[in-house]
C-alpha positions in Angstrom: 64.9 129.6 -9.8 65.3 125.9 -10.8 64.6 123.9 -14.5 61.2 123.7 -14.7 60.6 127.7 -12.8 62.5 128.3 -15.8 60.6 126.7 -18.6 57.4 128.1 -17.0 58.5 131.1 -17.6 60.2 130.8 -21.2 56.7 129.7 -22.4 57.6 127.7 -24.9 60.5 125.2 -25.7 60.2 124.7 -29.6 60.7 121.6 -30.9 64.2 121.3 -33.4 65.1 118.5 -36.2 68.4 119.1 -37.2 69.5 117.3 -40.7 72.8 118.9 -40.9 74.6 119.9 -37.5 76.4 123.1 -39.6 73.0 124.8 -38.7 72.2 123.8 -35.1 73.9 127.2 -33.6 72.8 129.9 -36.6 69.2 127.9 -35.5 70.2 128.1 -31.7 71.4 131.9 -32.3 68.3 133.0 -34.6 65.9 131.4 -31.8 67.7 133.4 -28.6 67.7 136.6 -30.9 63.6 136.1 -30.8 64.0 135.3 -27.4 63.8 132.0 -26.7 66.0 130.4 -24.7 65.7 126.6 -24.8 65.5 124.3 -27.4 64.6 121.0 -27.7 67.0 119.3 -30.2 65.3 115.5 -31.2 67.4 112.3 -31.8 65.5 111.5 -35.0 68.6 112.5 -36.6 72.1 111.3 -37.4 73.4 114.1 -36.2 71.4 115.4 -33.1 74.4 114.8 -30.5 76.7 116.9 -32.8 74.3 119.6 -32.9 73.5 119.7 -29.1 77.6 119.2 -28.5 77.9 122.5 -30.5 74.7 124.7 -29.5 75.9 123.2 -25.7 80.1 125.1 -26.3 78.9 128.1 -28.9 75.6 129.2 -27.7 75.8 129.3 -23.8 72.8 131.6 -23.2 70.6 128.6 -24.9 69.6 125.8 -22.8 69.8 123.1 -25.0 67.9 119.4 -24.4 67.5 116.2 -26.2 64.0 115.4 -27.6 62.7 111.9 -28.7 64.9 109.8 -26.1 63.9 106.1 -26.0 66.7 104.3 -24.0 68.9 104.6 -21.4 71.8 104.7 -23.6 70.6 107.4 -25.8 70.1 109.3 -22.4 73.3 108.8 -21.3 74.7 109.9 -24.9 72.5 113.0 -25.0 74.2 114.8 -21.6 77.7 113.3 -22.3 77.1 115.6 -25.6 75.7 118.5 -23.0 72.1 118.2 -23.1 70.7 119.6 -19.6 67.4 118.2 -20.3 65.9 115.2 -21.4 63.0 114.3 -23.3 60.9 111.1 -23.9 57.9 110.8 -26.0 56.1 108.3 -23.7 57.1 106.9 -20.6 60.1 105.2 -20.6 61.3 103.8 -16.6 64.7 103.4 -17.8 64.9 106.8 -19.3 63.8 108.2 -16.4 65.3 106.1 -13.3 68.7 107.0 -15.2 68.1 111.1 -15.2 66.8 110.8 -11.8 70.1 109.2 -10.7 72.2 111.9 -12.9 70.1 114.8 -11.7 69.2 115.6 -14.6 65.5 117.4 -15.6 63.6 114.8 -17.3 59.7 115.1 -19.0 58.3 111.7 -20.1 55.7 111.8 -22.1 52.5 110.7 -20.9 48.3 110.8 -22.1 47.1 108.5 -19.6 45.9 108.0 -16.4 48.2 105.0 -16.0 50.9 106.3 -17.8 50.7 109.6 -15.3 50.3 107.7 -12.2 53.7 105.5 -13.9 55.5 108.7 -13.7 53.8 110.4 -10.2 55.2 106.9 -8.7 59.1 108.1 -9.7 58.7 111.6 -8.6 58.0 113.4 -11.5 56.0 116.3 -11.7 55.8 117.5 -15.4 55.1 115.6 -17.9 55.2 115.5 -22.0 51.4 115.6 -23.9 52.0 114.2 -27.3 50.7 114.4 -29.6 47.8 117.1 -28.0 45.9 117.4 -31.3 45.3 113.7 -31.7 44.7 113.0 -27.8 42.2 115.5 -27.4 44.0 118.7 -27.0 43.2 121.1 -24.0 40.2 119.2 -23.9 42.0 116.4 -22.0 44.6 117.8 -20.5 41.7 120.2 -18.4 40.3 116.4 -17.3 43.3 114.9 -16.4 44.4 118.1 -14.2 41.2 117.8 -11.9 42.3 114.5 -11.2 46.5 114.7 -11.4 46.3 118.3 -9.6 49.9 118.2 -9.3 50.7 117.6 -12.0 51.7 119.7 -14.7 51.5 119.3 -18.7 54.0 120.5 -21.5 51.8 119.3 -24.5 53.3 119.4 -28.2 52.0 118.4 -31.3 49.4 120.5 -33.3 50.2 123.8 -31.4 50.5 127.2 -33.1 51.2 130.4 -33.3 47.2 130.4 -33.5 46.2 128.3 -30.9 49.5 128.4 -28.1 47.9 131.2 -26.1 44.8 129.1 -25.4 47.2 126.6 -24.1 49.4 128.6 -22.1 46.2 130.3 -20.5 45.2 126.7 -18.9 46.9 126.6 -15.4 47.9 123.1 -15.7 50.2 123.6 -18.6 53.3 125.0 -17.8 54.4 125.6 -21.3 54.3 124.6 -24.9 56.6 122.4 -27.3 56.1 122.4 -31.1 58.2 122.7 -34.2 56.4 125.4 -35.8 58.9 128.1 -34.1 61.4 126.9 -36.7 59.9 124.2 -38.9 62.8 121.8 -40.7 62.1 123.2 -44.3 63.0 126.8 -42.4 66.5 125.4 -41.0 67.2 123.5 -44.5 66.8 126.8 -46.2 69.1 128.6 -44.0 65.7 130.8 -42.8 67.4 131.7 -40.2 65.7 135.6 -40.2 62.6 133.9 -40.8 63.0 131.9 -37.9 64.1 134.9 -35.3 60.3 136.3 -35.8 58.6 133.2 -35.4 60.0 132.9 -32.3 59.7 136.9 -31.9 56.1 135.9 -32.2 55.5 133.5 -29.7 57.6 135.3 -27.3 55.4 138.4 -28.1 52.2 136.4 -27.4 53.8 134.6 -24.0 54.6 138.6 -23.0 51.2 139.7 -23.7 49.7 136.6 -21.5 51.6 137.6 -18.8 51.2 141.0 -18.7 47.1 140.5 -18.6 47.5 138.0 -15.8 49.6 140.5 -13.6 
């Protein structure tokens, strides 16, 4: 089973801002105890390549990435810290030619037809859609899937606990991002219980969509 087989069948990879790095493995931990298994760690921070160093050597069973790249050189300082994905929100060339080169899974983000074709001409086959709410939600993505049929879609950005199964359901979409698994007020407070069933519950509701499609 490679990367992406993988994140199809996680479901979801939730979407993590880490302010302080002393909670990037109770946050790591609490979100594999609700079983989920990747996380998506953004380099909005001053300490995101901390926090993916230490989720990366205390919390092996999580597949940790870096979110929010937007240069080469973050790239490259994402895996040096043990990131095994990478993460763009819009379509970067460098970004990607440099994964590419490294082997390393890359998902660009992308909400155009141009911006798709960008990445279909470099290979890649799954791509970021952010944010979904504001670009028109399943809505689009259904349009741009008749077209980019090999393509698929890992949209973020207004997705919920209330709305992910609708997403999921769509064929094209081969899973969901969002930070709603584990919200940055929720880390802050050291929510880390609170965190384990919000992730509980999307697992729950990823279960519950695969067992009606069997």
């Amino acid at each position: 089973m490679d990367f992406f087989d993988k994140v199809n069948q996680a479901g979801t990879v939730p979407v993590v801002v880490i302010d302080s790095a002393e909670c990037a493995v109770p946050t790591a931990q609490a979100l594999i105890r609700g079983g989920i298994s990747f996380m998506e760690i953004t380099l909005r921070t001053s300490c995101a390549l901390e926090a993916i160093r230490l989720v990366k050597e205390n919390v092996p069973e999580m597949t940790v990435g870096a979110g929010t790249v937007i240069s080469e050189e973050q790239a490259q300082a994402a895996v040096a810290a043990g990131a095994s994905f990478i993460v763009s929100p819009g379509f970067f060339p460098e970004v990607v030619d440099h994964c590419i080169k490294s082997n390393v899974p890359v998902i660009p983000g992308c909400v155009t037809p141009t911006e798709i074709i960008s990445a279909i001409n470099k290979g890649i086959k799954i791509v970021k859609f952010f944010p979904a709410d504001v670009y028109g939600g399943i809505k689009t993505i259904k349009e741009l899937s008749g077209v980019f049929r090999d393509i698929k879609f890992l949209p973020t950005g207004g997705i919920n606990a209330s709305n992910m199964a609708e997403y999921i359901s769509e064929p094209s979409i081969i899973a969901v991002g969002g930070s709603w698994v584990c919200p940055s007020k929720m880390i802050a407070a050291h929510d880390y219980d609170g965190i384990e069933l919000k992730a509980k519950e999307a697992t729950d509701i990823i279960k519950t969509l695969k067992e009606n499609a069997a």
